[in-house]
Structure formats: C-alpha cells, structure tokens
C-alpha positions as CSV (number, residue, x, y, z in Angstrom):
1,X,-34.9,-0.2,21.7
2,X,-32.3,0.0,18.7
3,X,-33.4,1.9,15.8
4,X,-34.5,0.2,12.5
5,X,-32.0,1.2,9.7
6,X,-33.4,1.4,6.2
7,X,-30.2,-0.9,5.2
8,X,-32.5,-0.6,1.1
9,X,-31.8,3.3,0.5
10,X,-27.7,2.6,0.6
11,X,-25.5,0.6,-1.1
12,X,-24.1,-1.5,0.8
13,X,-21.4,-4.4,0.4
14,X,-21.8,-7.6,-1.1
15,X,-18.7,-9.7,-0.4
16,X,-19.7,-12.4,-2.5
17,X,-20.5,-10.1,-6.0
18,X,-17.1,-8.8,-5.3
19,X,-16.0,-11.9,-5.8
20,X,-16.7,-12.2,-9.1
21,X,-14.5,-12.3,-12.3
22,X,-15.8,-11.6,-15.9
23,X,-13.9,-11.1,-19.0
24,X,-15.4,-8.1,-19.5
25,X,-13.4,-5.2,-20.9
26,X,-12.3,-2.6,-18.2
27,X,-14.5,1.0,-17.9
28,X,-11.6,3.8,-18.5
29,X,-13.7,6.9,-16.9
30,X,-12.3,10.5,-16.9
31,X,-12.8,12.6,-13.3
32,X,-13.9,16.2,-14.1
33,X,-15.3,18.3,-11.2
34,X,-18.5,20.4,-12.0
35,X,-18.1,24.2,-11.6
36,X,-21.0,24.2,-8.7
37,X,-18.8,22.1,-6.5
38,X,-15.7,24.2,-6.6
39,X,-16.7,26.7,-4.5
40,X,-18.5,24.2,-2.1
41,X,-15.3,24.1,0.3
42,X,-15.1,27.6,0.6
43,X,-13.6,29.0,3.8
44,X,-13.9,25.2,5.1
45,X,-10.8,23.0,6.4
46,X,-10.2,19.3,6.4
47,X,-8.4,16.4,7.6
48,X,-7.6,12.6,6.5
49,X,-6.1,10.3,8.7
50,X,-4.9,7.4,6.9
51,X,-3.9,3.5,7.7
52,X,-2.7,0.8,5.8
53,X,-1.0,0.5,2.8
54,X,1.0,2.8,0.3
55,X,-2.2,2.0,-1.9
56,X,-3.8,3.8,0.8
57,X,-1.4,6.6,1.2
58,X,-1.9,7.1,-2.4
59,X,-5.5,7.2,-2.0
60,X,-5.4,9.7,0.6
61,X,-3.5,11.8,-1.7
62,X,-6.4,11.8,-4.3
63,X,-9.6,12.4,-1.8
64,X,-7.2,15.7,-0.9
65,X,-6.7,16.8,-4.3
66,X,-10.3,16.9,-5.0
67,X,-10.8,18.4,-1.6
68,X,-8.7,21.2,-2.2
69,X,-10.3,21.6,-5.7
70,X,-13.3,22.0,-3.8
71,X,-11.9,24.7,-2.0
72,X,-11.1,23.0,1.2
73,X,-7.9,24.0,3.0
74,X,-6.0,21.2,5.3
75,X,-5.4,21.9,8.5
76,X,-4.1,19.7,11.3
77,X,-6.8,21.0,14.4
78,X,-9.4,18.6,14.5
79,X,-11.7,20.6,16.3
80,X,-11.4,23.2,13.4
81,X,-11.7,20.9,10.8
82,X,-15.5,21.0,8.5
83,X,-14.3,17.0,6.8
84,X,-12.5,14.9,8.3
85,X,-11.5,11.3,6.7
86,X,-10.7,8.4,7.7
87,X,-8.9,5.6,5.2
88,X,-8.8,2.4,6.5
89,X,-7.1,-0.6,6.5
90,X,-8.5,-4.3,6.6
91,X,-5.5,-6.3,6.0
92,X,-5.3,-7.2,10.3
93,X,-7.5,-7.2,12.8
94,X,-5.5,-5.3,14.8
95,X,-5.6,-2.0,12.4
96,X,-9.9,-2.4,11.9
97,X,-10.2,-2.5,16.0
98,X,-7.8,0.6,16.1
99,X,-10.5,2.5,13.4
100,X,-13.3,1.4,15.7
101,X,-11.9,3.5,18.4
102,X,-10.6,6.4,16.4
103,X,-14.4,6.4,15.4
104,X,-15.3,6.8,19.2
105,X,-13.3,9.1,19.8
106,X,-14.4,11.4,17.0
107,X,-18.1,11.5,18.0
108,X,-17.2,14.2,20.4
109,X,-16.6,16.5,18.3
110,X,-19.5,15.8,16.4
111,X,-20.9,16.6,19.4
112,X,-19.0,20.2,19.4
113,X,-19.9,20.7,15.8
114,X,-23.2,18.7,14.4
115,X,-22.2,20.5,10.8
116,X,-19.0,18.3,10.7
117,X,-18.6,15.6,8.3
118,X,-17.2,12.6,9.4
119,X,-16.4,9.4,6.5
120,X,-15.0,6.3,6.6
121,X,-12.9,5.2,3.3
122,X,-10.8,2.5,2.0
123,X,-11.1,-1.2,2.2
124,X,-13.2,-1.1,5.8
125,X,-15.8,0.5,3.9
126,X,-15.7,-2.5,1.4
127,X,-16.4,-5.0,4.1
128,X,-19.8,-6.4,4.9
129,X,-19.8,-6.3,8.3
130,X,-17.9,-2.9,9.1
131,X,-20.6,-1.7,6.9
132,X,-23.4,-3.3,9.1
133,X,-21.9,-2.4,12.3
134,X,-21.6,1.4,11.4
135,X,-25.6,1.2,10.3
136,X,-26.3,-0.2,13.7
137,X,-23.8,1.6,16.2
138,X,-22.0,4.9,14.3
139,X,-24.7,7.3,13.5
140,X,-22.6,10.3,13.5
141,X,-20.3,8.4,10.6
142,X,-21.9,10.5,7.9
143,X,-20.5,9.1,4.6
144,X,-19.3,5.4,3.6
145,X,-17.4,5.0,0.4
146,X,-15.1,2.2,-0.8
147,X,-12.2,2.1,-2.7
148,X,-13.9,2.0,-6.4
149,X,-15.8,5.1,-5.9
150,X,-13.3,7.6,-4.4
151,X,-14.0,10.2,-7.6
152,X,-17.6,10.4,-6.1
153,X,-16.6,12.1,-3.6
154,X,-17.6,15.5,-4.4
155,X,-21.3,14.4,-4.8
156,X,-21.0,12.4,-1.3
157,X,-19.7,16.0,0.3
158,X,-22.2,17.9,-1.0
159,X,-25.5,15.3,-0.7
160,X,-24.2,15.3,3.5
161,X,-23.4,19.2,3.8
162,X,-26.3,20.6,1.9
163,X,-29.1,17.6,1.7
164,X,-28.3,16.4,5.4
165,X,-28.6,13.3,4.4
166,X,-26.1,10.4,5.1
167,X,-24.4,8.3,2.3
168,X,-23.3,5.0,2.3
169,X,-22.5,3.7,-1.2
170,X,-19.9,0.9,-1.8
171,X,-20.0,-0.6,-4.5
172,X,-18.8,-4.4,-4.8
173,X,-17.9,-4.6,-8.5
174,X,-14.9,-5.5,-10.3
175,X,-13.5,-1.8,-10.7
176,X,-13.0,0.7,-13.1
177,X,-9.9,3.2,-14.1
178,X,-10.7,6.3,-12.9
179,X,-7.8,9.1,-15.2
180,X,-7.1,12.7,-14.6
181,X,-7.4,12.5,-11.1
182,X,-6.1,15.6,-8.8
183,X,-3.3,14.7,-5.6
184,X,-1.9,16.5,-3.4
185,X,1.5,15.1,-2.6
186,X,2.5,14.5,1.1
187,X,6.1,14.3,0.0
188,X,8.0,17.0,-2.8
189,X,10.9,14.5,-3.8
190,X,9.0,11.3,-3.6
191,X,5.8,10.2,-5.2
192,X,3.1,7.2,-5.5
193,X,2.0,6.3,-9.1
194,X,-0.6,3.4,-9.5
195,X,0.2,1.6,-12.2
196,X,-2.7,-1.0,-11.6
197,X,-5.8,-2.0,-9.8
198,X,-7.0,-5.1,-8.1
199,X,-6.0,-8.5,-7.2
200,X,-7.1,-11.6,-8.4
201,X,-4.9,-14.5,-6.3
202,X,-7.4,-15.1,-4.3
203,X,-5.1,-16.4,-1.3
204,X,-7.4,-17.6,1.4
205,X,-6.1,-15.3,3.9
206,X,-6.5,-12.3,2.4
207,X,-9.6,-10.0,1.7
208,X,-8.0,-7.5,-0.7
209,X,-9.0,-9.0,-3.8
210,X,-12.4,-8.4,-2.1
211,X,-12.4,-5.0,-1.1
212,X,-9.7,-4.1,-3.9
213,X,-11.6,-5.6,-7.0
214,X,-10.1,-7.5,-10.5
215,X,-7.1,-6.6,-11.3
216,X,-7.3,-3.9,-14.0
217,X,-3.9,-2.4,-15.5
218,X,-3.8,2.2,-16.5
219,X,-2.9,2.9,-19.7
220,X,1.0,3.0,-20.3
221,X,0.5,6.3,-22.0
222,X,-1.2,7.7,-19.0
223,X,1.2,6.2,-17.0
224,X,4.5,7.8,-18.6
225,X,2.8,11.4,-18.9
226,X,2.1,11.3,-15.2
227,X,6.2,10.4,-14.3
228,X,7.2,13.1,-16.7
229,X,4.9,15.3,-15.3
230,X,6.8,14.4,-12.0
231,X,9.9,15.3,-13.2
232,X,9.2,18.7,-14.6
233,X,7.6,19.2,-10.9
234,X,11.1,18.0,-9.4
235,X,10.6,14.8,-8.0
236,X,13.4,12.2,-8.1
237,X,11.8,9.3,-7.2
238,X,8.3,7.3,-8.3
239,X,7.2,4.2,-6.5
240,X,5.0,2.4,-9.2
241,X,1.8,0.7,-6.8
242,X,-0.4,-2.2,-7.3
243,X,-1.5,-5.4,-5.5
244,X,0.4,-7.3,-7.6
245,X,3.0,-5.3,-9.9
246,X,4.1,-8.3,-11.8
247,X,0.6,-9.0,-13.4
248,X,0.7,-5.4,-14.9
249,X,-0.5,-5.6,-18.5
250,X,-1.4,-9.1,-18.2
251,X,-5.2,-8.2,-18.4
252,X,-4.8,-6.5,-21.9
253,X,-5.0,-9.6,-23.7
254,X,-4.4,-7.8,-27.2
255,X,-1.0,-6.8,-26.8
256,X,2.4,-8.0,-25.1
257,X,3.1,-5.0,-23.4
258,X,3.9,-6.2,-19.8
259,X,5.6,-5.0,-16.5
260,X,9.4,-5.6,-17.6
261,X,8.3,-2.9,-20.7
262,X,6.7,-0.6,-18.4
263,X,9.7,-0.1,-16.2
264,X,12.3,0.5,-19.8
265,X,10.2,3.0,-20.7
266,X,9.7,5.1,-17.3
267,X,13.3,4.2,-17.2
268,X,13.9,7.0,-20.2
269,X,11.7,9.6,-18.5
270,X,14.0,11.8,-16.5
271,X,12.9,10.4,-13.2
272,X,16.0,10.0,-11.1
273,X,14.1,6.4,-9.1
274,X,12.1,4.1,-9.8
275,X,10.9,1.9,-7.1
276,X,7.8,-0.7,-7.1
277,X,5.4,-2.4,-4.6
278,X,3.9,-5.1,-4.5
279,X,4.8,-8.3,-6.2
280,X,3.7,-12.0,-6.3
281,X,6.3,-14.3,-7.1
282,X,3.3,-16.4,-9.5
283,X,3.7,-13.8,-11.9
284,X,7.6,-12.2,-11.6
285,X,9.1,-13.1,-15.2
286,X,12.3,-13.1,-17.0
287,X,11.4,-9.5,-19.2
288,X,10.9,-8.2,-15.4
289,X,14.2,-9.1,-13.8
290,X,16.4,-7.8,-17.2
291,X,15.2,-4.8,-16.8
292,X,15.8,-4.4,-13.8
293,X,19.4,-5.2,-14.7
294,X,19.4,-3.0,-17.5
295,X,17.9,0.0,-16.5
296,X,20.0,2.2,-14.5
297,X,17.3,4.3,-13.0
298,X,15.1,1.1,-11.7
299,X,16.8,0.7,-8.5
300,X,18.2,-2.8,-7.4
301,X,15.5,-4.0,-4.3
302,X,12.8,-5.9,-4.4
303,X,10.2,-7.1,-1.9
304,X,8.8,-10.4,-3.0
305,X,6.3,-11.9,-0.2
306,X,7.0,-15.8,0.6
307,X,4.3,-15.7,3.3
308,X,5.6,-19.6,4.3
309,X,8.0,-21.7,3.8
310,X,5.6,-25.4,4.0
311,X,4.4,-26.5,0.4
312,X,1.7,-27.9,2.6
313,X,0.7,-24.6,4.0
314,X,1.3,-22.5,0.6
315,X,-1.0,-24.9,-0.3
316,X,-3.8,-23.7,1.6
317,X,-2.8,-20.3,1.1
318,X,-3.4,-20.6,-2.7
319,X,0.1,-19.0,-3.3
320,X,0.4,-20.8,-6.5
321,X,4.1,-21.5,-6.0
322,X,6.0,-24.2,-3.8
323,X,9.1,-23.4,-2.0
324,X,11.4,-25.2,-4.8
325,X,9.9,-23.0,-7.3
326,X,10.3,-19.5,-5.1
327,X,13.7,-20.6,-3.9
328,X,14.5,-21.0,-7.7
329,X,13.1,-17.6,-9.0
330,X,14.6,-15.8,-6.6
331,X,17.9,-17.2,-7.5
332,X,17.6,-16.4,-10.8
333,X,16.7,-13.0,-9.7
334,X,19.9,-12.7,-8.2
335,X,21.7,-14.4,-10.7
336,X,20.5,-11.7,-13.2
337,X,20.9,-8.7,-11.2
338,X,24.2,-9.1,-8.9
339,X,23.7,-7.2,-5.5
340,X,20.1,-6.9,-5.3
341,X,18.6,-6.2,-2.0
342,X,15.3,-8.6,-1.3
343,X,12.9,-8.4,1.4
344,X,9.7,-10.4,1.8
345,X,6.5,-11.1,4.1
346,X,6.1,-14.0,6.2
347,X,3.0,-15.3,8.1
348,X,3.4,-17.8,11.0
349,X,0.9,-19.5,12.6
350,X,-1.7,-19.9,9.8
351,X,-4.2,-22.7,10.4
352,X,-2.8,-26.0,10.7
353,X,0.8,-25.0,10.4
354,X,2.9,-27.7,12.5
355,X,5.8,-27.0,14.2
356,X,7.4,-29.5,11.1
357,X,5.8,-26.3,8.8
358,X,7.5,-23.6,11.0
359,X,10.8,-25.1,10.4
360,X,10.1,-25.5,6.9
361,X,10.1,-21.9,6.8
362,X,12.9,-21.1,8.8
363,X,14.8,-23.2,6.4
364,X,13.7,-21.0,3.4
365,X,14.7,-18.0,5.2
366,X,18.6,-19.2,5.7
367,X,18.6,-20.3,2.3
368,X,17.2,-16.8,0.7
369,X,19.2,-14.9,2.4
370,X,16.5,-11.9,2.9
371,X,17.6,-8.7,4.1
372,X,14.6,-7.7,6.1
373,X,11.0,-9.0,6.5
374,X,7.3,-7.9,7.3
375,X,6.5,-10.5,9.7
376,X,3.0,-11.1,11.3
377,X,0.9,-13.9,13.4
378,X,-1.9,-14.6,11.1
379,X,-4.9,-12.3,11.3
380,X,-8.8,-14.1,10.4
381,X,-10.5,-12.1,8.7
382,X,-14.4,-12.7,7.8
383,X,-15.4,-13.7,4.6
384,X,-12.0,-15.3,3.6
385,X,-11.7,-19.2,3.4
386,X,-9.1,-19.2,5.9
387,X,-11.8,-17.4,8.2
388,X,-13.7,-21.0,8.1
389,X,-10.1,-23.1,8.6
390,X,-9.5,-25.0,11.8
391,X,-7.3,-23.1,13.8
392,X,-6.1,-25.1,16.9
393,X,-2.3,-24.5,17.5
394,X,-2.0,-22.3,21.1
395,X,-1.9,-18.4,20.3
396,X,1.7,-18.7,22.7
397,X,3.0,-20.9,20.2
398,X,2.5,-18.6,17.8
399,X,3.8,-15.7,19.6
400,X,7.1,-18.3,20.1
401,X,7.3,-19.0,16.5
402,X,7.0,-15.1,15.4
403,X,9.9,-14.6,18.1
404,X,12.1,-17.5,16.7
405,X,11.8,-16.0,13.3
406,X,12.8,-12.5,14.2
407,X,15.8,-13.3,15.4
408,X,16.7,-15.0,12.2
409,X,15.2,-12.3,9.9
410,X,17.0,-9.6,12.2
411,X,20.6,-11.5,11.4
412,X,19.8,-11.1,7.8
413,X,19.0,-7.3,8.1
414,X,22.6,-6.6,10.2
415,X,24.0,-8.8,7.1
416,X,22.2,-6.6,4.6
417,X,23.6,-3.6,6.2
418,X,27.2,-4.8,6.8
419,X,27.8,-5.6,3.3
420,X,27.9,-1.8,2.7
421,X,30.5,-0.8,5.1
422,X,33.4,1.0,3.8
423,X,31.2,1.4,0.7
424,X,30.1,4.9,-0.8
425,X,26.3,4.6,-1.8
426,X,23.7,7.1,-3.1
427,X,21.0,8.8,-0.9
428,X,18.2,10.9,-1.9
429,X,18.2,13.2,1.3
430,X,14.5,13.0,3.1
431,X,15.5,15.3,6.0
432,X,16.9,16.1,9.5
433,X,17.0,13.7,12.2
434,X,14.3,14.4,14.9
435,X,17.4,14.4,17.6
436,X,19.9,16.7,15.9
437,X,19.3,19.2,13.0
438,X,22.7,18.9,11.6
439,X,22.1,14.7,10.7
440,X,20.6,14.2,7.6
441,X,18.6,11.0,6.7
442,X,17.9,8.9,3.5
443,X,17.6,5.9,1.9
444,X,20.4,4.2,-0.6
445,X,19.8,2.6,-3.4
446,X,19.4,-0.7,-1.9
447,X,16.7,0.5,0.5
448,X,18.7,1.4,3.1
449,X,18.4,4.3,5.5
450,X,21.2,6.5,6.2
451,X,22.1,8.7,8.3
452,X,25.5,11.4,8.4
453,X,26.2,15.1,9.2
454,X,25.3,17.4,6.2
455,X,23.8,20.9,5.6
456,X,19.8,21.3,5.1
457,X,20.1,22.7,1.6
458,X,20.9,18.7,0.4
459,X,17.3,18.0,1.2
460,X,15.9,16.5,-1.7
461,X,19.1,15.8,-3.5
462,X,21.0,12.6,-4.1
463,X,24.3,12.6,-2.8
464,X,27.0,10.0,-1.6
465,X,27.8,9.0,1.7
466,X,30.9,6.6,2.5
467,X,29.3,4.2,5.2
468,X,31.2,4.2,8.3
469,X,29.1,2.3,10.9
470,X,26.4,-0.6,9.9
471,X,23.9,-1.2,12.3
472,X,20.7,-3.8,11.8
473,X,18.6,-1.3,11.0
474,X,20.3,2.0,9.3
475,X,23.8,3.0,8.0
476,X,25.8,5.9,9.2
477,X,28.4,7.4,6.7
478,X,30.3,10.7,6.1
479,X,29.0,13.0,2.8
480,X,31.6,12.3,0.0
481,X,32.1,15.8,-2.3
C-alpha cells in the first residue's frame, strides 16, 4: 500500500495560475544572505548537474554562488558530495525521461549517505505533474524549487539539513527580479548575463512561458554595472539571455528604452563581445538591427527561430508571424547588416502538418539561406494546447521529414563555412583540442568554430586566424601575427 502524501504542507504547481498575466508592476527584490547561513556549508561539498538551456546554465551558475557563500566547496565525486543539484530541462520529452533516470540512479547514494541532500530545480520543478510524480515515487528527492525562487535556496538547505524536513515550494506566479545575486562562473573569458525574464508568446507547443513566468525586463543600470564588472574581471565576451531578447524593455511602459538601446550602451562598456539569445521574430525591430550594424562590439550572428515554414501550421503554433512577413524581416536584417550569420530552429512534424506543410518549410529554408539549424521532431508536452491537438501523421514520417531537412540545413552550414575560406577572421581562443594539445579552438565572429596550431598562452585572447580548410561544421586556419 502506497503512502498518503500530505500534497497541503507544500507548494506545489499550478499550471493554470501560471498562466496568468496582470499588468501589475514587477517586484524588484534584493538577495542578501543572513550571517547564520554562511557558515552552514562548512567543511561540506556539492555538485549541480545541469540540462537545458543557457538560461539554465546561467541558473546553475547562481544556486553555486550562493552555495559557495554558504561555505560549500564543489567537487566533482558524487559519493563525496553533502548537495547535489539537479537543473532541469522541460522543453522535450526526451531531456525530462533522462532526469527521471538520473534521479534513480542517485537514490543509491542516498542510500550510502542518508545526510545527503538531493534537489530538483529548473523548469521540471515548475511542472504539475513532475511535481506529483516525485510526491508519489522519489522520496529520497529532498528539496523541489522552481525557477522563480532560486534566491530561497539558502532557507530550503538549511530547513532539509537541520529541520529534516523535505521542501517542495514552487511557486506559479508571474515572477519577480531577483538583484545582487552571487555566480560562480563556469567559464573565465565568457559569461551569461540575463537581461530579462519570462515569456509571454504563448506558442501552443511550448511550456516555458509556464514554467518561466511574464516576461519581466532588469534594470539597464543593473545591467551595464554587471558587464563592466565583467570587464574589470577580464572577460571578453557577454552573452545577454532571455526567452525572448527582442521584447526587452517592452514591459516598462513608461519609457522607450528598448533592446536596440540596450545593446549601444553595453556596446561602450569595454566588453570585447557581445552576443544574445533568444529572439522571436514578433518582436525583432528596426532600432535592433542598426545597432547591430553600428556597434562594432555586438557581433554580426543572429539565431532567429522559424519553427515552420506553413502559415497554416504557424498558425496553430501562435507564432504571430507568416512566412511572407519572416522571409521579409530577415531580409531586411540582412539588408542592414551585410554578412551576418543567421541560424534558426525548426520543428517538423507538429500536429496536422501535411506533407504540402513540410514542403512549405523546405522552401523557406532555400530561400533564407540559414547557416545552421536546431532541428527537432515535435515533443507533447502536458498542459500545452498542442498537448490536446490531433496528432495522426506516422512517427516514420516524421523521422523522414527531420532526415530530408538535415540534409538541406547541413548544405547551408558547409555554405556558411566556405564563404570564409582564404579569409582572416577573429577568434576568442577557448582552448586545446581534446586530440592534440598544440590545436587551439574558438569561435569567429560569425559563430564559427576554429581550429589551428598555436601556443596555450593565447587562451582567452582574440587573435586571427587565415582560414585554410572549411568543413560543415568548423574552420581550420593558420594564426596570422
């Protein structure tokens, strides 16, 4: 006989609250750790193991920051470790069934060590079900946060060490700004900044807006301080993060200071990169694509998700756009900044797509000319509209259909990379090859990795390399002095 769970003493999801939009003006909260939970960590390790997104990456980076002003140490032994994390994913089905088993596996050494603390983050944690299921069937998960609450953490820690009790509180609200968060960095020449919070598209597919909350834009002020901040630490390059980069500002109703300003103004901090993720085409504007053009430090690539080329199916995605109007944006995009390297996502196989659809979208991808995709079958997931779509094409077709685009996307990446041979582009050095100790790696300008023979000490530096060789999916040059 199962045991009853007390579902009342937790806070648990609601997937339709989280739905909901108000005009309400955004909470701005300030994180300051109490003395009594700085020494909590003491002589105690940790670990996060983290799926998904960059958002996610970036989130990882903050639960370890406060970790570590906790005391905790990381360390990489998980039989060793007094917290470990997991950050999840719930974008595919495929990455939530992968968690389910990493959760398995970890029981053991639960088992080896009752006084570990096991928790499950990110946008898993925001779903109604995963939260359900772990009630029922993952009693050695001790703690259950969601992605508006990570600056809780400390009190979540300390109520599971100390009070042995476990905490599940996910909240389904529209979000707040959390400032003066700690990070630790997983990278010393590259770094995350969040710019914004939230989604509010609503495509039927998707559950972020969901699990992610309204979308809710940081002070530019905090914003710039935290780059400059980055450059006095050394960093050369900042990849600005938000569901939907192109709606930043768009919240703050009082004033006209929107993405295409944002980007001007990092673009006169020092920092030696600027790089963003992710964008809807909905809300990409004119003011976004000049300064783009203008700013010499914004670098020229851009990843601007399609997800179909079938008005009809755009349609039911709620993409806002038709494939005239995308076709025509990104064309101006072009037009405005010559050279510019795009990339997009495509979904195939979404309910009702025809074969008539599928070719829609092949079409759009000749004519856009990407240079590289993300490309997926379509993933249900519960408590989206799509979830409830009828769904009856053959999972083989789809499989066909993902293998017909490839090729074509593949053609545009060798096209993408070909166009830079017997050119001499600029790479910010990430390291050695894991084959050879005297190739260095890195990515141009454009997004491209590169690879060429060079000494250690150009880690971390931008240099140029004369491309020599263009293969689909990397560059090999010679360093140029």
């Amino acid at each position: 006989m199962s045991k009853k769970i007390d579902v009342e003493k937790y806070f648990t999801p609601d997937l339709t609250q989280a739905r909901k939009r108000t005009k309400k003006t955004i909470e701005e909260v300030q994180f300051d750790l109490i003395d009594t939970y700085k020494s909590i960590g003491h002589n105690k390790t940790y670990i996060i193991h983290t799926y998904g997104c960059q958002g996610n990456e970036a989130d990882s980076e903050t639960m370890a920051g406060i970790l570590e002003l906790m005391g905790f140490k990381k360390t990489s032994d998980e039989s060793d470790a007094d917290v470990i994390l997991i950050n999840t994913c719930a974008i595919r089905e495929n990455a939530e069934n992968r968690i389910w088993g990493e959760l398995g596996r970890l029981k053991a050494y639960k088992r080896q060590n009752p006084n570990l603390i096991l928790g499950l983050a990110g946008c898993m944690a925001q779903e109604e079900n995963v939260v359900e299921r772990v009630l029922k069937k993952y009693q050695h998960v001790d703690i259950v946060f969601g992605t508006h609450n990570i600056h809780k953490l400390p009190d979540y820690i300390q109520t599971a060490m100390f009070g042995k009790e476990r905490v599940i509180e996910v909240y389904s609200k529209e979000g707040e700004i959390v400032e003066n968060l700690p990070k630790t960095r997983n990278h010393k020449y590259k770094a995350w900044v969040n710019i914004m919070f939230g989604c509010d598209e609503f495509c039927t597919y998707c559950i972020v807006p969901y699990t992610r909350g309204k979308e809710r834009s940081r002070s530019k002020d905090e914003i710039i301080e935290e780059v400059k901040e980055l450059v006095k630490q050394g960093y050369q390059e900042v990849t600005l993060l938000g569901q939907n980069v192109n709606a930043y500002g768009k919240d703050k109703k009082e004033d006209d200071y929107t993405f295409g300003d944002l980007l001007r103004d990092l673009n006169d901090t020092g920092i030696s990169r600027i790089r963003f993720t992710t964008s809807h085409p909905h809300d990409l504007d004119r003011k976004t694509m000049e300064a783009i053009r203008d700013c010499e430090h914004v670098m020229p690539f851009f990843h601007l998700p399609v997800q179909s080329g079938s008005n009809r199916v755009l349609k039911k995605m709620n993409r806002h756009y038709t494939k005239e109007s995308y076709l025509e944006k990104l064309n101006e995009l072009k037009e405005t900044v010559p050279g510019i390297s795009v990339t997009t996502d495509i979904i195939v196989g979404f309910p009702g797509e025809t074969e008539e659809d599928f070719l829609e979208t092949l079409d759009l991808v000749e004519k856009a000319d990407f240079e590289g995709a993300f490309t997926f079958v379509f993933s249900k997931r519960e408590g989206t509209p799509a979830a409830k779509f009828e769904d009856d094409t053959p999972e083989e077709d789809k499989k066909q259909r993902l293998y017909r685009l490839n090729e074509k996307i593949n053609d545009g990446y060798l096209r993408g990379s070909q166009r830079f041979l017997g050119e001499t582009v600029k790479v910010l050095v990430d390291g050695v090859s894991k084959h050879d100790d005297e190739v260095l790696a890195g990515y141009s300008e454009h997004q491209k990795l590169v690879n060429f023979r060079g000494d250690q000490s150009l880690i971390g530096k931008i240099v140029n390399v004369k491309i020599t060789v263009a293969k689909t999916w990397f560059l090999m040059g010679e360093l140029v002095d």
